[in-house]
mmCIF file of the N, C-alpha and C atoms, coordinates in Angstrom:
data_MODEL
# 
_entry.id   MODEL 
# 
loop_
_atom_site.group_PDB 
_atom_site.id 
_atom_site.type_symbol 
_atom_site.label_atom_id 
_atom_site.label_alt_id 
_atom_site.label_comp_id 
_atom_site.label_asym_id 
_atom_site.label_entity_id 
_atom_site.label_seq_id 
_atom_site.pdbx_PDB_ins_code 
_atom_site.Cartn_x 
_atom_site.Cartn_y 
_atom_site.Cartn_z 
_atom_site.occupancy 
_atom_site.B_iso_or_equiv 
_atom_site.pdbx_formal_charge 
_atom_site.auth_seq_id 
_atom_site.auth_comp_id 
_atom_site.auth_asym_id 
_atom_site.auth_atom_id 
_atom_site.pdbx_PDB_model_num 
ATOM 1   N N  . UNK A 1 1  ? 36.348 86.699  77.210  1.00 0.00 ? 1  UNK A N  1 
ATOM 2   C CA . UNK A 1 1  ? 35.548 87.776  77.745  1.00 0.00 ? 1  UNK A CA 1 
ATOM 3   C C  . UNK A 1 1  ? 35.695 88.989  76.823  1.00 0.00 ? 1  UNK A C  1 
ATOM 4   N N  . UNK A 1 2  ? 34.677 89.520  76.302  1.00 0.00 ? 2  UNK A N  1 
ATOM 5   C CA . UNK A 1 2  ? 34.468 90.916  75.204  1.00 0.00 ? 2  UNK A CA 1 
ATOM 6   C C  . UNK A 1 2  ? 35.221 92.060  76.719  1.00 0.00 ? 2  UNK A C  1 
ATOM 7   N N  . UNK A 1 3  ? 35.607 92.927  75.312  1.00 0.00 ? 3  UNK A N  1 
ATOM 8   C CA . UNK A 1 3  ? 35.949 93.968  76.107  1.00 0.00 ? 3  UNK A CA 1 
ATOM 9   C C  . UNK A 1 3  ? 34.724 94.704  77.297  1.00 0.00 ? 3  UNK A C  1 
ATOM 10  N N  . UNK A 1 4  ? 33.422 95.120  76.406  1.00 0.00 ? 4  UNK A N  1 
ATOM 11  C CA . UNK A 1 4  ? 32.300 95.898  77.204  1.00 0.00 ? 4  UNK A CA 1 
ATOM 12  C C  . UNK A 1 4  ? 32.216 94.698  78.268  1.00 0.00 ? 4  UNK A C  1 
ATOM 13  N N  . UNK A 1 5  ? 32.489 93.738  78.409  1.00 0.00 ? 5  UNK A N  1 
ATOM 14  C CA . UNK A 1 5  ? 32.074 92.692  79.844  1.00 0.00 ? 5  UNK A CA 1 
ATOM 15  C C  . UNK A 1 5  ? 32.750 93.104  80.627  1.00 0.00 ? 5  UNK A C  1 
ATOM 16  N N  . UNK A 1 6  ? 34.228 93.411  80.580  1.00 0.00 ? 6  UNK A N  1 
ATOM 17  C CA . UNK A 1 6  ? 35.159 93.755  81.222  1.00 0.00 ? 6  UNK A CA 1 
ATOM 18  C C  . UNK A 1 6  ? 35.033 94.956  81.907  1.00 0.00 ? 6  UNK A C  1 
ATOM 19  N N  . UNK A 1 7  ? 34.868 95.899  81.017  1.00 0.00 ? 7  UNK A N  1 
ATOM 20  C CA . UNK A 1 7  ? 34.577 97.549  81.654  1.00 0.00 ? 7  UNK A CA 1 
ATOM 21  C C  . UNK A 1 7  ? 33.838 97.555  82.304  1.00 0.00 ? 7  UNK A C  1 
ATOM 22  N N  . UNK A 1 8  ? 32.760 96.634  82.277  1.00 0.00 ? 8  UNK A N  1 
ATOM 23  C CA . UNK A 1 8  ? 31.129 96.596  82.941  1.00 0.00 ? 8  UNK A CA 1 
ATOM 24  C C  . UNK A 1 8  ? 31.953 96.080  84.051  1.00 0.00 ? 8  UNK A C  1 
ATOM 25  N N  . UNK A 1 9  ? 32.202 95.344  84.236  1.00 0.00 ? 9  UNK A N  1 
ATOM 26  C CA . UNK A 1 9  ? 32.619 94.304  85.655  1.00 0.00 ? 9  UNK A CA 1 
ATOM 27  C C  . UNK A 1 9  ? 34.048 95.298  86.187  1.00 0.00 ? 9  UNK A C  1 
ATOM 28  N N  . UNK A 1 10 ? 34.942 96.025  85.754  1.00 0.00 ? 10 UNK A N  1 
ATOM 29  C CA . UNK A 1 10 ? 35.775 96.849  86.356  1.00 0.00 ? 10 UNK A CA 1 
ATOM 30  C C  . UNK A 1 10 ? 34.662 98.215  86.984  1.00 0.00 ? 10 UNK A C  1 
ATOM 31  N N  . UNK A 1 11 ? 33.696 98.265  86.079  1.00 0.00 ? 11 UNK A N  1 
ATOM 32  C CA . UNK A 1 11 ? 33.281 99.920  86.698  1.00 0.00 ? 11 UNK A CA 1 
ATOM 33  C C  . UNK A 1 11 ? 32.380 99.312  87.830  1.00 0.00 ? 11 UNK A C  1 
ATOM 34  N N  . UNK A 1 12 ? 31.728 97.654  87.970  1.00 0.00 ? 12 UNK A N  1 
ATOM 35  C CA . UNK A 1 12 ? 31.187 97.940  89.232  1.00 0.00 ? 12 UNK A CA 1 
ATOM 36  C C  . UNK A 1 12 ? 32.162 97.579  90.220  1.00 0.00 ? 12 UNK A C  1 
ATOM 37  N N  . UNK A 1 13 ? 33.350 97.061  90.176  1.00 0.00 ? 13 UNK A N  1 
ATOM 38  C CA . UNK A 1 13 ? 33.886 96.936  91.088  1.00 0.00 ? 13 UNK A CA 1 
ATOM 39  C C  . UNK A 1 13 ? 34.630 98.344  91.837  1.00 0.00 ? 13 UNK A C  1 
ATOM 40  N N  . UNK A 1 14 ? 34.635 99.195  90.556  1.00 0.00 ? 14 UNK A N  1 
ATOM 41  C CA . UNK A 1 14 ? 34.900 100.579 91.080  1.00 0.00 ? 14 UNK A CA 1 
ATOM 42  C C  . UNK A 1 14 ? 34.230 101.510 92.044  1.00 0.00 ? 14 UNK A C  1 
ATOM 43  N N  . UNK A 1 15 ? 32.667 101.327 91.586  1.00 0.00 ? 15 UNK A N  1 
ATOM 44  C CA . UNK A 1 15 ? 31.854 101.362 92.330  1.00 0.00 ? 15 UNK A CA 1 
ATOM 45  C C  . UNK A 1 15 ? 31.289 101.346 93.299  1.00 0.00 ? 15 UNK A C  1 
ATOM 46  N N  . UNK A 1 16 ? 31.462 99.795  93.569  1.00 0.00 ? 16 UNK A N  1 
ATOM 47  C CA . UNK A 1 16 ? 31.447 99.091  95.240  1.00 0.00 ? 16 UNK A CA 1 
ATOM 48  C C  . UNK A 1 16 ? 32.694 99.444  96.233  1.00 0.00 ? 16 UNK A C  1 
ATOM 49  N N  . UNK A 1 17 ? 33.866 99.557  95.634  1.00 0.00 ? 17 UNK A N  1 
ATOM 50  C CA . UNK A 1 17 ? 35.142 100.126 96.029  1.00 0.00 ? 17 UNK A CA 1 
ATOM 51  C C  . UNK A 1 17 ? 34.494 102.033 96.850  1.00 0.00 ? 17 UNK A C  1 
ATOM 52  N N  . UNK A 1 18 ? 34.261 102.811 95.270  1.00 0.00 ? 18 UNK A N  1 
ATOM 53  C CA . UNK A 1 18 ? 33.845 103.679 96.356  1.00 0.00 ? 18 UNK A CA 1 
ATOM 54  C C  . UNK A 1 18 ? 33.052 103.993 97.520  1.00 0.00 ? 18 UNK A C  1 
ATOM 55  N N  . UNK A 1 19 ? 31.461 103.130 97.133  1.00 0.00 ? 19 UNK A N  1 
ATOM 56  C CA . UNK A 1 19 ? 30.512 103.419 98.444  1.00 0.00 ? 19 UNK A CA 1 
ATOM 57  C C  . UNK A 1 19 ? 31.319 102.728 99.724  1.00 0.00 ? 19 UNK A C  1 
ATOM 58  N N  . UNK A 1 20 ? 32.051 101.330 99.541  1.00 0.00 ? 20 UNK A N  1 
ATOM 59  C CA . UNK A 1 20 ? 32.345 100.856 100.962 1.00 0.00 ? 20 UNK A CA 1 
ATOM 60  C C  . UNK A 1 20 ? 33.274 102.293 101.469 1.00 0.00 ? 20 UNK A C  1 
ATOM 61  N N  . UNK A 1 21 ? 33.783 102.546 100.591 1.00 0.00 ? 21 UNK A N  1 
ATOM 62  C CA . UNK A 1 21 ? 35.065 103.991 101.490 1.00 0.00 ? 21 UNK A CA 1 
ATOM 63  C C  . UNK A 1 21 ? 34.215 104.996 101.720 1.00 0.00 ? 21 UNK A C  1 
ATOM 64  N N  . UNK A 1 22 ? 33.032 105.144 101.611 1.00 0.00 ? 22 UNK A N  1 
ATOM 65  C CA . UNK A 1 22 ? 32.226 105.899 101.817 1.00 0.00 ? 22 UNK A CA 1 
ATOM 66  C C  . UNK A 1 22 ? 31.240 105.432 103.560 1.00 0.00 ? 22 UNK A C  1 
ATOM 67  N N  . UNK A 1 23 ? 31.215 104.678 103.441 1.00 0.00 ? 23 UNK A N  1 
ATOM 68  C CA . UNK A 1 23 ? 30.770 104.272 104.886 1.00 0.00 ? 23 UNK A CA 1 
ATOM 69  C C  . UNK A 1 23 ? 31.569 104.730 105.824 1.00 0.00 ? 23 UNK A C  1 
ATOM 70  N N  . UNK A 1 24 ? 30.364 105.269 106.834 1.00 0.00 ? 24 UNK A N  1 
ATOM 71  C CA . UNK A 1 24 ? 30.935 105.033 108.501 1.00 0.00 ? 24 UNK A CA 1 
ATOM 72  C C  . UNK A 1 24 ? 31.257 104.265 109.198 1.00 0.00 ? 24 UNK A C  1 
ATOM 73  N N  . UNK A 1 25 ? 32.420 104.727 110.098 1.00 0.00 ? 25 UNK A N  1 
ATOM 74  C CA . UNK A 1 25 ? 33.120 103.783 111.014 1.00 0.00 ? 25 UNK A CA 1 
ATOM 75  C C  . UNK A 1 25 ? 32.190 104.156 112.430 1.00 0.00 ? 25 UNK A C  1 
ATOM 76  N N  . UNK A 1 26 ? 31.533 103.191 112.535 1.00 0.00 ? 26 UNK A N  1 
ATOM 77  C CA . UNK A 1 26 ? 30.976 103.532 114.135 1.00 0.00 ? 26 UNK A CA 1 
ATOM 78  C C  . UNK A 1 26 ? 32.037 102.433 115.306 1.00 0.00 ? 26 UNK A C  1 
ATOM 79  N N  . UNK A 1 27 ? 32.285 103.629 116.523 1.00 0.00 ? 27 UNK A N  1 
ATOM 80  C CA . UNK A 1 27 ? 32.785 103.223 117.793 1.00 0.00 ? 27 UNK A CA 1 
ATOM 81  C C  . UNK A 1 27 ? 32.316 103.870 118.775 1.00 0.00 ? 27 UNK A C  1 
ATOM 82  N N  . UNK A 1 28 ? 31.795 102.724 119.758 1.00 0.00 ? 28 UNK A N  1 
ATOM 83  C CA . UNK A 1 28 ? 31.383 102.516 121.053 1.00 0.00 ? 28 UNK A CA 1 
ATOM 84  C C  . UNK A 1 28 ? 32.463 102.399 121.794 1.00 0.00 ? 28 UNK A C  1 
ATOM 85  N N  . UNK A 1 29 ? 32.311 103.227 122.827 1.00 0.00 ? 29 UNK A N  1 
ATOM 86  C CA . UNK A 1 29 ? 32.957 103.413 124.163 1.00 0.00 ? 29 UNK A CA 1 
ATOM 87  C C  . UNK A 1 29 ? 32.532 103.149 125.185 1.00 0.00 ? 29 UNK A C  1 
ATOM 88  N N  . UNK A 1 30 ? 32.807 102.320 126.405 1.00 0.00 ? 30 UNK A N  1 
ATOM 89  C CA . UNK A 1 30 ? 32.025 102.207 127.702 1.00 0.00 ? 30 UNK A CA 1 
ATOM 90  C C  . UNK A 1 30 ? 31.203 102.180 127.444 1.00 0.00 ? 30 UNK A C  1 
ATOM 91  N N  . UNK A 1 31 ? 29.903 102.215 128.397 1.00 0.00 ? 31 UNK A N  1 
ATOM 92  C CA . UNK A 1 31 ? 28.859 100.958 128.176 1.00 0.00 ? 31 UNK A CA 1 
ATOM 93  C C  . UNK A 1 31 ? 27.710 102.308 128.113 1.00 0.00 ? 31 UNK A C  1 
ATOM 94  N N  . UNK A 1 32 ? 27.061 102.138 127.078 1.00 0.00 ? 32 UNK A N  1 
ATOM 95  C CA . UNK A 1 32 ? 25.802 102.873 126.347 1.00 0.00 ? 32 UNK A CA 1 
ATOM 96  C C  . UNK A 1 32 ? 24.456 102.054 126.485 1.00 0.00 ? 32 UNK A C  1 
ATOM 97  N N  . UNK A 1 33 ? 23.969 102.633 128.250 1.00 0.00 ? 33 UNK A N  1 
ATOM 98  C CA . UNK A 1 33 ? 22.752 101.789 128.465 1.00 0.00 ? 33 UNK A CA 1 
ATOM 99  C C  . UNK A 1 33 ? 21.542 102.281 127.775 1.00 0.00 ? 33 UNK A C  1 
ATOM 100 N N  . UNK A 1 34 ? 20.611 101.419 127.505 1.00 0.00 ? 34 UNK A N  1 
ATOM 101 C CA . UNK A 1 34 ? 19.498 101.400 126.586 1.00 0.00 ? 34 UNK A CA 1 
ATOM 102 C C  . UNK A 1 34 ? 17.998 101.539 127.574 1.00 0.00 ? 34 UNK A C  1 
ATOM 103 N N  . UNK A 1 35 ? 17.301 102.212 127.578 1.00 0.00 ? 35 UNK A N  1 
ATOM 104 C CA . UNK A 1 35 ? 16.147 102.679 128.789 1.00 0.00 ? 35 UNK A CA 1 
ATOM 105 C C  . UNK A 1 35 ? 15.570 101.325 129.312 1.00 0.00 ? 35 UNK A C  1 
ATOM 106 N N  . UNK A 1 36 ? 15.567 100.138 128.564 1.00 0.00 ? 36 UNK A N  1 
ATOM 107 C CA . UNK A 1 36 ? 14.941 98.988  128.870 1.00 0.00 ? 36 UNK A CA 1 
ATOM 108 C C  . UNK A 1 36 ? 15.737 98.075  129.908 1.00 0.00 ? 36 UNK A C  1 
ATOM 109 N N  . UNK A 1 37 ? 17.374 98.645  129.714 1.00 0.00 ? 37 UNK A N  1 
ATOM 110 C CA . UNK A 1 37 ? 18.312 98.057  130.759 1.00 0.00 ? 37 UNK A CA 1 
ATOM 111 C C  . UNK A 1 37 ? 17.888 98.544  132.252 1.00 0.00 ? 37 UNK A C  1 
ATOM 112 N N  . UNK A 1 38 ? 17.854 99.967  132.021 1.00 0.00 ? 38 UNK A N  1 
ATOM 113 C CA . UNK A 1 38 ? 17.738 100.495 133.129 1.00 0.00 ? 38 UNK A CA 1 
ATOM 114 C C  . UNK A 1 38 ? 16.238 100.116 134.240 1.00 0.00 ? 38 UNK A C  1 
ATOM 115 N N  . UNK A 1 39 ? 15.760 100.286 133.551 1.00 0.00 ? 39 UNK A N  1 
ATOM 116 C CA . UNK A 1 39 ? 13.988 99.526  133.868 1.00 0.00 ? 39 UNK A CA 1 
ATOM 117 C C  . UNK A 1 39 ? 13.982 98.111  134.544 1.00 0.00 ? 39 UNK A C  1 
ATOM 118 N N  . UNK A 1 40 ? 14.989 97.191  134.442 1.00 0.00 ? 40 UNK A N  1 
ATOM 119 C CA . UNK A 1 40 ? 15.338 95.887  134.624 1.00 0.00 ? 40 UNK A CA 1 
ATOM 120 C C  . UNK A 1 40 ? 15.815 96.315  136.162 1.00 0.00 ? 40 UNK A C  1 
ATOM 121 N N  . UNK A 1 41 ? 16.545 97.440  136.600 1.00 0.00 ? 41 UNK A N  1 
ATOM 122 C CA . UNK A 1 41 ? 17.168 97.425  137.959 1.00 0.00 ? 41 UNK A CA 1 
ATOM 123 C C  . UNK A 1 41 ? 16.222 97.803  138.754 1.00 0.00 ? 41 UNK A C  1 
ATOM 124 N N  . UNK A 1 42 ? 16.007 97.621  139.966 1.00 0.00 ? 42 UNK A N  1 
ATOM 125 C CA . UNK A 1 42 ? 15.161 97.653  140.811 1.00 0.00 ? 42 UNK A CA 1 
ATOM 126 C C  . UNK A 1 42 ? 15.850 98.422  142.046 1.00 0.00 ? 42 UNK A C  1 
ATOM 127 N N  . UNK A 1 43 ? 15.705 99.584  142.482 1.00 0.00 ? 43 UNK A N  1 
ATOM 128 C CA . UNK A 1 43 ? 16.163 100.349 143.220 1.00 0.00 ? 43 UNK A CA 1 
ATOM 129 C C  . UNK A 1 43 ? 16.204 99.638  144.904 1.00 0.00 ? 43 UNK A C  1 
ATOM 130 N N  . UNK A 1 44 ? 16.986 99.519  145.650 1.00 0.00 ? 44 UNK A N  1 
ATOM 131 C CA . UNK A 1 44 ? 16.606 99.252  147.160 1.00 0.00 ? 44 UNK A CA 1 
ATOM 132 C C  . UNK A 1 44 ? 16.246 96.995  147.324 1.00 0.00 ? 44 UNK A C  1 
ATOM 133 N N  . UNK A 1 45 ? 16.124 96.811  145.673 1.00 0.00 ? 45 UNK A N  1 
ATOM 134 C CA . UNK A 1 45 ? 15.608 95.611  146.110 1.00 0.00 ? 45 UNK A CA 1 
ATOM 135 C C  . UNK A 1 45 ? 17.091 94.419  145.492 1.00 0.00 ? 45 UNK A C  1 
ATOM 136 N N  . UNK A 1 46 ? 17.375 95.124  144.233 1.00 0.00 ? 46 UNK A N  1 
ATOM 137 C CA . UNK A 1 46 ? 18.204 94.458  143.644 1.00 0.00 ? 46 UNK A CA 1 
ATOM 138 C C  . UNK A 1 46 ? 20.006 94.813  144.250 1.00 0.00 ? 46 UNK A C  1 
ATOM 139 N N  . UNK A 1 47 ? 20.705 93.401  144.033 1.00 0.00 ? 47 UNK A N  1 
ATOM 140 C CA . UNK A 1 47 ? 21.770 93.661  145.218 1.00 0.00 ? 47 UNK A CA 1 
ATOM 141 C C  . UNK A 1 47 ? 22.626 93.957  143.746 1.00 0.00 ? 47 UNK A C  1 
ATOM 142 N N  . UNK A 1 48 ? 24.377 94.103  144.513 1.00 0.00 ? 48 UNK A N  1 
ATOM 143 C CA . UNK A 1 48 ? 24.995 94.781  143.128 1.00 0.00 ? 48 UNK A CA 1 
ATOM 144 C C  . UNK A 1 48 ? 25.157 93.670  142.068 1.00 0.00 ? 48 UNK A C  1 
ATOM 145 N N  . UNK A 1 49 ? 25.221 92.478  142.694 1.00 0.00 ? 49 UNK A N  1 
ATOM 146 C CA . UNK A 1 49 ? 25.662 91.226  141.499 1.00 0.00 ? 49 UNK A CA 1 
ATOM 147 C C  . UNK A 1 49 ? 24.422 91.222  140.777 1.00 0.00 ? 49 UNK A C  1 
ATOM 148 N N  . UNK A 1 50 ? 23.325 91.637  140.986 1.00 0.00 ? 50 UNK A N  1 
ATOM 149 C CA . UNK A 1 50 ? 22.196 91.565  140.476 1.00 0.00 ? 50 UNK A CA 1 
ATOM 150 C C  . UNK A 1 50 ? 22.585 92.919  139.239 1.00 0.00 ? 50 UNK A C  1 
ATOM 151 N N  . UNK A 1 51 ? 22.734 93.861  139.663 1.00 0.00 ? 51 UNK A N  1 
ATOM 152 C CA . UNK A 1 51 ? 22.662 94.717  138.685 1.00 0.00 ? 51 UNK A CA 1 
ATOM 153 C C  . UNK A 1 51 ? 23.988 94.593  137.934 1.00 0.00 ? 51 UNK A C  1 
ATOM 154 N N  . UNK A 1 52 ? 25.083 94.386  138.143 1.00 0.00 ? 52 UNK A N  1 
ATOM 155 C CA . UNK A 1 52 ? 26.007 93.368  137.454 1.00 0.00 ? 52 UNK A CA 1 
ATOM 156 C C  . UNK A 1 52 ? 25.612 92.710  136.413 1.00 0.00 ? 52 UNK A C  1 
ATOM 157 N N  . UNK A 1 53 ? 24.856 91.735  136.751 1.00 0.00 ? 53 UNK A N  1 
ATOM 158 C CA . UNK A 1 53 ? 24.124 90.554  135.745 1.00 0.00 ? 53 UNK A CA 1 
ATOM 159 C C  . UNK A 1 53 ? 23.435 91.412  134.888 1.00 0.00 ? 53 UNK A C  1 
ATOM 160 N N  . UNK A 1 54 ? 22.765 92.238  135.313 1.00 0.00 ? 54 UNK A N  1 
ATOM 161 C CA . UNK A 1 54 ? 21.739 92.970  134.632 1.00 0.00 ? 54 UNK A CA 1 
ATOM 162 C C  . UNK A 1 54 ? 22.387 93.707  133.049 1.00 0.00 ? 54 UNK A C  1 
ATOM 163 N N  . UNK A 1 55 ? 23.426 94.741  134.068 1.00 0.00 ? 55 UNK A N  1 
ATOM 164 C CA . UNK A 1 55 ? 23.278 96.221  132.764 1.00 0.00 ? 55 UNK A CA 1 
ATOM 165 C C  . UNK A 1 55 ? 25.014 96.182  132.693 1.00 0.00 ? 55 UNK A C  1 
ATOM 166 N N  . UNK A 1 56 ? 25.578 95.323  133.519 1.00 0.00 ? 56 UNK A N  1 
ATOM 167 C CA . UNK A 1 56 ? 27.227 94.995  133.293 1.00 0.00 ? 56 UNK A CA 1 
ATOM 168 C C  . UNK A 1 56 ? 27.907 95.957  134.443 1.00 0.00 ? 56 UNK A C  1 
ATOM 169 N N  . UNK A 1 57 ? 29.444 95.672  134.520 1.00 0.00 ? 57 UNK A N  1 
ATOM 170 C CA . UNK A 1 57 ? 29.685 96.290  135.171 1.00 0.00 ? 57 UNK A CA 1 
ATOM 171 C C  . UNK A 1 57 ? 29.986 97.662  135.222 1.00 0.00 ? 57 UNK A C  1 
ATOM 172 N N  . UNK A 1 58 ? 30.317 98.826  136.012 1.00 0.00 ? 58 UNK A N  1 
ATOM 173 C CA . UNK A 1 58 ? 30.251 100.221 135.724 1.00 0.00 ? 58 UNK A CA 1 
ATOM 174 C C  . UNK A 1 58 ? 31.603 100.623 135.014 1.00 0.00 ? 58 UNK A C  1 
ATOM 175 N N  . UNK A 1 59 ? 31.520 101.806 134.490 1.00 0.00 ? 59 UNK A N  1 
ATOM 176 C CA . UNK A 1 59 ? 32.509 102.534 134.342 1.00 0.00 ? 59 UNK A CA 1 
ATOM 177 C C  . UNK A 1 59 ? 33.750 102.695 134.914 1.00 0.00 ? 59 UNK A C  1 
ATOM 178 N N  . UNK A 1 60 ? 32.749 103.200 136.738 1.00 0.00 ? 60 UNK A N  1 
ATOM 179 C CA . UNK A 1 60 ? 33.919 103.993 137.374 1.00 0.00 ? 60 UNK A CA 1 
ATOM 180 C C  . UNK A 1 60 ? 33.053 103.785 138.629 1.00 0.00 ? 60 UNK A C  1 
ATOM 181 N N  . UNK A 1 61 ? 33.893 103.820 139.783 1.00 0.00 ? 61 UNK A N  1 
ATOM 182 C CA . UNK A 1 61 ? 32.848 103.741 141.173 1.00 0.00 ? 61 UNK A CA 1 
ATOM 183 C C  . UNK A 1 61 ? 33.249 105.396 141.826 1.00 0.00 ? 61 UNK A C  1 
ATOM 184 N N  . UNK A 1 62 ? 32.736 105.478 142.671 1.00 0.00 ? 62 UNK A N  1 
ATOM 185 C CA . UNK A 1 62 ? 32.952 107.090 143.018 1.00 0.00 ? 62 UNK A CA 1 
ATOM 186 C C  . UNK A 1 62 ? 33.872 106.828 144.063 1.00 0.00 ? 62 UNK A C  1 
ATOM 187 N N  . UNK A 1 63 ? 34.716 107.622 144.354 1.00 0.00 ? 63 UNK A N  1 
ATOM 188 C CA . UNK A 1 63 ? 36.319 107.366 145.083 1.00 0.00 ? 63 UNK A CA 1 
ATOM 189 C C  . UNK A 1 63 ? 36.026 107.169 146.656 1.00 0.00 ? 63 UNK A C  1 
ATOM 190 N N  . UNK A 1 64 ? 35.057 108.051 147.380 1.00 0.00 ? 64 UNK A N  1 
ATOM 191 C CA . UNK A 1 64 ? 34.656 108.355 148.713 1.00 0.00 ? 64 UNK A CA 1 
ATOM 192 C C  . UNK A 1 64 ? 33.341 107.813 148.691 1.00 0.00 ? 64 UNK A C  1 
ATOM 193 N N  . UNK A 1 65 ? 32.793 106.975 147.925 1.00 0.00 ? 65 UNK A N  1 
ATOM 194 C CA . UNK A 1 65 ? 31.153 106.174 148.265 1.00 0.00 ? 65 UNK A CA 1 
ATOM 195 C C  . UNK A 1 65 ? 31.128 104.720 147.550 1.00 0.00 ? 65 UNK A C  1 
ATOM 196 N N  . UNK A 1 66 ? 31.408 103.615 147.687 1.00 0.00 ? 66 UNK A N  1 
ATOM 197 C CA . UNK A 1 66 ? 31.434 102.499 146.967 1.00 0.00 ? 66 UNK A CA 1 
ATOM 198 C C  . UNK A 1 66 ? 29.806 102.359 146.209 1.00 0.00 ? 66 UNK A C  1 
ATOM 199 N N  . UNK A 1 67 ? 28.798 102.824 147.274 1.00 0.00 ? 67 UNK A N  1 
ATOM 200 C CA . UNK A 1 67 ? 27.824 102.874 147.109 1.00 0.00 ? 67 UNK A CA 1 
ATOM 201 C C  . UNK A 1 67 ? 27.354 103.125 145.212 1.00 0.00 ? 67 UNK A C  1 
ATOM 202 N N  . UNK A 1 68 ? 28.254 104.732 145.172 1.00 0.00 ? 68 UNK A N  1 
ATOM 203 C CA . UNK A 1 68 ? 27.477 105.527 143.599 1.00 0.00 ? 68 UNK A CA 1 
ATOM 204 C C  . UNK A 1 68 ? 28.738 104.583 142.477 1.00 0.00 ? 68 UNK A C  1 
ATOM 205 N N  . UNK A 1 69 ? 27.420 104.022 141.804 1.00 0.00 ? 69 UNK A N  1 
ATOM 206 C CA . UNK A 1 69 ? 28.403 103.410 140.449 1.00 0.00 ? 69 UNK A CA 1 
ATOM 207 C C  . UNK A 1 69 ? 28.104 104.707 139.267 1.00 0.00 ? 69 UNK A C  1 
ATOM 208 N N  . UNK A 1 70 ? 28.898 104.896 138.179 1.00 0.00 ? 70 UNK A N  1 
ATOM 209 C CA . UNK A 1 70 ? 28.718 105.643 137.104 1.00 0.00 ? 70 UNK A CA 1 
ATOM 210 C C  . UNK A 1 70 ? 28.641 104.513 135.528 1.00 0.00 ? 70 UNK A C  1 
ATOM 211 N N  . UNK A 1 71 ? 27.946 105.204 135.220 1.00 0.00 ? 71 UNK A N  1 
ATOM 212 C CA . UNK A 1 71 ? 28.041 104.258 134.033 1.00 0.00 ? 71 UNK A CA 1 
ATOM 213 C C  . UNK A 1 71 ? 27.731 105.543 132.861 1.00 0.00 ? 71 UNK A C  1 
ATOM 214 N N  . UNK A 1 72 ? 29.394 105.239 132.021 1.00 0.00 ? 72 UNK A N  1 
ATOM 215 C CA . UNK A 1 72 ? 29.788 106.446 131.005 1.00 0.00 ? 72 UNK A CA 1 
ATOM 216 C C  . UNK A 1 72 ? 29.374 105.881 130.068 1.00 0.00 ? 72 UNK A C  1 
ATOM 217 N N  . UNK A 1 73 ? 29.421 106.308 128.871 1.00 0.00 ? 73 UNK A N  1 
ATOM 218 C CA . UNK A 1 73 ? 29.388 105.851 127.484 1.00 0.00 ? 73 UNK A CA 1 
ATOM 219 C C  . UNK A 1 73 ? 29.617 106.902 126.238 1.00 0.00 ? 73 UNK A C  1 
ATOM 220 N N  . UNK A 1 74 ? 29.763 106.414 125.208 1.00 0.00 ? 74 UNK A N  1 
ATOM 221 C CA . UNK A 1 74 ? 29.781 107.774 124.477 1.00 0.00 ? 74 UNK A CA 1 
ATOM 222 C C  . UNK A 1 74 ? 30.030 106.396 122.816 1.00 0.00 ? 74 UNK A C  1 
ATOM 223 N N  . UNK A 1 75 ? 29.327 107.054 121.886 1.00 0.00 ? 75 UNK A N  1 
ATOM 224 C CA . UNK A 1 75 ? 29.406 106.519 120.312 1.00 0.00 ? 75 UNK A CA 1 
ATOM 225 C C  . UNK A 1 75 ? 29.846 107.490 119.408 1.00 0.00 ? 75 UNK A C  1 
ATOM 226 N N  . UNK A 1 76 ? 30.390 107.265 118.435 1.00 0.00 ? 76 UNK A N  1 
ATOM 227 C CA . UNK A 1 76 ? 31.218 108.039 117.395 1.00 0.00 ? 76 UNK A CA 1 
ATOM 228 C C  . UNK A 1 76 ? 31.147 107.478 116.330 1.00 0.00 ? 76 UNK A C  1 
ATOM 229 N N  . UNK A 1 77 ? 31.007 108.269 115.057 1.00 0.00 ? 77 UNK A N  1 
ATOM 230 C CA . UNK A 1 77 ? 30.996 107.742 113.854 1.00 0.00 ? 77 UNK A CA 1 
ATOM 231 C C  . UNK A 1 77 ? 31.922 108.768 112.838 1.00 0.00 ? 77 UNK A C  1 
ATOM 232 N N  . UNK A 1 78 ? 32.799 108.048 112.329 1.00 0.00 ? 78 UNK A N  1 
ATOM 233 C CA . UNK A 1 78 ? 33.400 108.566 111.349 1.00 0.00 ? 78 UNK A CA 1 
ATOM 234 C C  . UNK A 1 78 ? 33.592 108.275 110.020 1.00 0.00 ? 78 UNK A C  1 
ATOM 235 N N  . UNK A 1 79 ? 33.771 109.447 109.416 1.00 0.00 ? 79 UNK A N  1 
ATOM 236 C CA . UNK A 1 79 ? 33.060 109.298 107.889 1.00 0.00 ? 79 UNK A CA 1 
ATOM 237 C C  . UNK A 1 79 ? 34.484 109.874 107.030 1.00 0.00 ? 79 UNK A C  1 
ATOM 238 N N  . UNK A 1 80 ? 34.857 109.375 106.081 1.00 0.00 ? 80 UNK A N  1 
ATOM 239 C CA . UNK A 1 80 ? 36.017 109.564 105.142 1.00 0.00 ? 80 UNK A CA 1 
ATOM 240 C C  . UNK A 1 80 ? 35.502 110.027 104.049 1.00 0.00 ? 80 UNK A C  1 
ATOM 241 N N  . UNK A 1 81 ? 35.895 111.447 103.589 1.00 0.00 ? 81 UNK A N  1 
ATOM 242 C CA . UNK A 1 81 ? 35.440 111.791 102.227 1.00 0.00 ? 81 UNK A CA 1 
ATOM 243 C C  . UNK A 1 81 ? 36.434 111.986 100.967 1.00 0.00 ? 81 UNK A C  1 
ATOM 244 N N  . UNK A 1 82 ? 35.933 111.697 100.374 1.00 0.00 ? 82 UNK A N  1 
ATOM 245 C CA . UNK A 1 82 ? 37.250 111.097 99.336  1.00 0.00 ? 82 UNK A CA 1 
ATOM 246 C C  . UNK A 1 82 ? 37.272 112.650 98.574  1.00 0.00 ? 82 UNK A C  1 
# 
């Protein structure tokens, strides 16, 4: 292998080295419903295993109403700058 092959093939690996450290780290937390999930539940008709099946289970139930489910979510992306 010539030297210029070498440098060529070290500088792209240098390269690719930096953009990947350059990418974002995305994290999802609890469940981040999407408007088309929600559209799927049917108010008064659908029972809870139904909406279970549907959009998953909740977050958190409310302490004094079994009735109110919550459904939290939250996404994060973090970015490393060299």
């Amino acid at each position: 292998m010539k030297i210029s092959s070498k440098i060529l093939t070290l500088s792209c690996i240098a390269t690719l080295s930096f953009l990947a450290a350059c990418t974002p780290v995305t994290a999802i937390r609890g469940n981040l419903l999407e408007d088309y999930q929600l559209k799927e539940v049917v108010p008064g008709i659908d029972s809870r295993e139904d909406v279970t099946r549907k959009i998953g289970s909740p977050t958190t139930i409310a302490p004094f109403d079994d009735k109110v489910w919550y459904y939290m979510g939250q996404k994060t992306a973090k970015k490393q700058i060299l």
